[in-house]
C-alpha positions as a printed NumPy array, in Angstrom:
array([[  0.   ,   0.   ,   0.   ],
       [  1.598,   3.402,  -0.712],
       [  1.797,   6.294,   2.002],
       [  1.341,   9.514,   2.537],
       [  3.129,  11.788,   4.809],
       [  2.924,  15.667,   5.385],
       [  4.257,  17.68 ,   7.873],
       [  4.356,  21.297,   9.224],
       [  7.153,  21.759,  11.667],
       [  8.826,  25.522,  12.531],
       [ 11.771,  24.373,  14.033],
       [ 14.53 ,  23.687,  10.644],
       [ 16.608,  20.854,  12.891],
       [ 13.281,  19.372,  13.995],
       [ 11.987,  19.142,   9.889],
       [ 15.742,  18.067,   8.317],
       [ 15.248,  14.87 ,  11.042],
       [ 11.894,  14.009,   9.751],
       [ 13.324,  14.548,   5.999],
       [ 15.996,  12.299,   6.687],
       [ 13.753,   9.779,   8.131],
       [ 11.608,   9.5  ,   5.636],
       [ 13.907,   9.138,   3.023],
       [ 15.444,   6.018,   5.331],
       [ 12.037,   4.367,   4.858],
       [ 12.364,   4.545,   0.942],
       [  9.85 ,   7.533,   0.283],
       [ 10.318,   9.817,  -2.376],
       [ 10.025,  13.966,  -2.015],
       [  7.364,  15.069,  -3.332],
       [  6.599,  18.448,  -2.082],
       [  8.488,  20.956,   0.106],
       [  7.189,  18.772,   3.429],
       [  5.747,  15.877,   1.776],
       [  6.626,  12.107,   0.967],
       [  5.102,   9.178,  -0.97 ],
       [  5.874,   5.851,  -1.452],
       [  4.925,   2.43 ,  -0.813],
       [  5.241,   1.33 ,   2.641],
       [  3.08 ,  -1.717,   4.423],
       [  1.673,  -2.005,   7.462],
       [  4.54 ,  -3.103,   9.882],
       [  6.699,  -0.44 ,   8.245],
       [  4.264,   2.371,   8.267],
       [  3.827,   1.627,  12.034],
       [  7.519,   1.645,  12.663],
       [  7.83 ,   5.342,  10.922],
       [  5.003,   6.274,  12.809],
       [  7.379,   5.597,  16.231],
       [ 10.247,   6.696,  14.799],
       [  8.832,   9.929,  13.796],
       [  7.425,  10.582,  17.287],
       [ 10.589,  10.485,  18.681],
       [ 11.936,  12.331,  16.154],
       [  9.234,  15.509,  17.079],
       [  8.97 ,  14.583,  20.723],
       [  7.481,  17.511,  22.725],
       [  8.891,  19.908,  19.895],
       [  5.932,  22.17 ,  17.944],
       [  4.637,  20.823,  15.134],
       [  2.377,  18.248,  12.891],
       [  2.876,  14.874,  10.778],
       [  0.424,  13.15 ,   8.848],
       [  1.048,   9.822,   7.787],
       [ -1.924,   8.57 ,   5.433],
       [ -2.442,   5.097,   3.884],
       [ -3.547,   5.12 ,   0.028],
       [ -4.835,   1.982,  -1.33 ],
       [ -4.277,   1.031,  -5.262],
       [ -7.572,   1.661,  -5.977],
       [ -7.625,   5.434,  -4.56 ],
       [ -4.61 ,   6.065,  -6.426],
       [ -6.182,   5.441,  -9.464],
       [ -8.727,   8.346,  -8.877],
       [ -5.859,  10.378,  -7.988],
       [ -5.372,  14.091, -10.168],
       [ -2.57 ,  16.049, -10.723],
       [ -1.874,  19.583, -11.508],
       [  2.06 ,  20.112, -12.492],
       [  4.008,  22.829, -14.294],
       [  7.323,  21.592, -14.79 ],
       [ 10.502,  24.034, -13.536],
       [ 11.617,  25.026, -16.939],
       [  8.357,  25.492, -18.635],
       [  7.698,  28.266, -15.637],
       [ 10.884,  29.796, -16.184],
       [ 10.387,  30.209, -19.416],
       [  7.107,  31.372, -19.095],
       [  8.292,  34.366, -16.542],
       [ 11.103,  35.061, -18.823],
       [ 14.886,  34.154, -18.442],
       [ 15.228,  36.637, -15.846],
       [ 12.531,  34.854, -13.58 ],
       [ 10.507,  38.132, -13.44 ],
       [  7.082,  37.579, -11.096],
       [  4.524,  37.911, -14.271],
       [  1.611,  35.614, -14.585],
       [  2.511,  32.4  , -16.233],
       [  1.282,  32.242, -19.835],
       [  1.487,  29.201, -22.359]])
C-alpha cells in the first residue's frame, strides 16, 4: 500500500530529522514537506514511532496517510514543470503571470 506523509514543523533541525527519516524508509520527495511511497503495514507503524521520537514535545504536525491502489487510481494532478515556468516568466525569472 503506498503512504502519505505531510508535515508542518517551525523548528529547521526538527523538519531536516523528519526529511531524513523519511527518506530512510524509501519515500520519495514530493513536495516541500511531503513524501510518498509504498510502505506496508509493519513499516508504516515503525515510521510512525520513529517519527514521534523524532518531534517529541517539539511544535509541530505529521500526517502519515495510507492510500490503497484503488484510490490512487482516482488520484489528479496539476504540475508545471521548472523550466516550462521559467520560461514562461522570462529568463530573468521576473514575477509575471505564467502564460502558455
Amino acid at each position: 500500500m503506498k503512504t502519505l506523509v505531510v508535515y508542518d514543523i517551525p523548528d529547521d533541525r526538527i523538519r531536516t530529522k523528519v526529511f531524513e527519516t523519511c527518506k530512510d524508509y524509501g519515500l520519495t520527495h514530493i513536495q516541500y514537506s511531503a513524501f510518498f511511497g509504498p510502505l506496508n503495514q509493519n513499516r508504516r507503524q515503525e515510521l510512525y514511532q520513529r517519527l514521534r521520537r523524532v518531534l517529541g514535545k517539539n511544535e509541530g504536525k505529521i500526517i502519515i496517510c495510507p492510500i490503497c491502489d484503488k484510490d490512487l487510481t482516482l488520484m489528479l494532478e496539476i504540475a508545471v514543470p521548472e523550466e516550462v515556468a521559467c520560461r514562461a516568466r522570462g529568463a530573468q525569472g521576473g514575477g509575471g503571470p505564467l502564460i502558455y
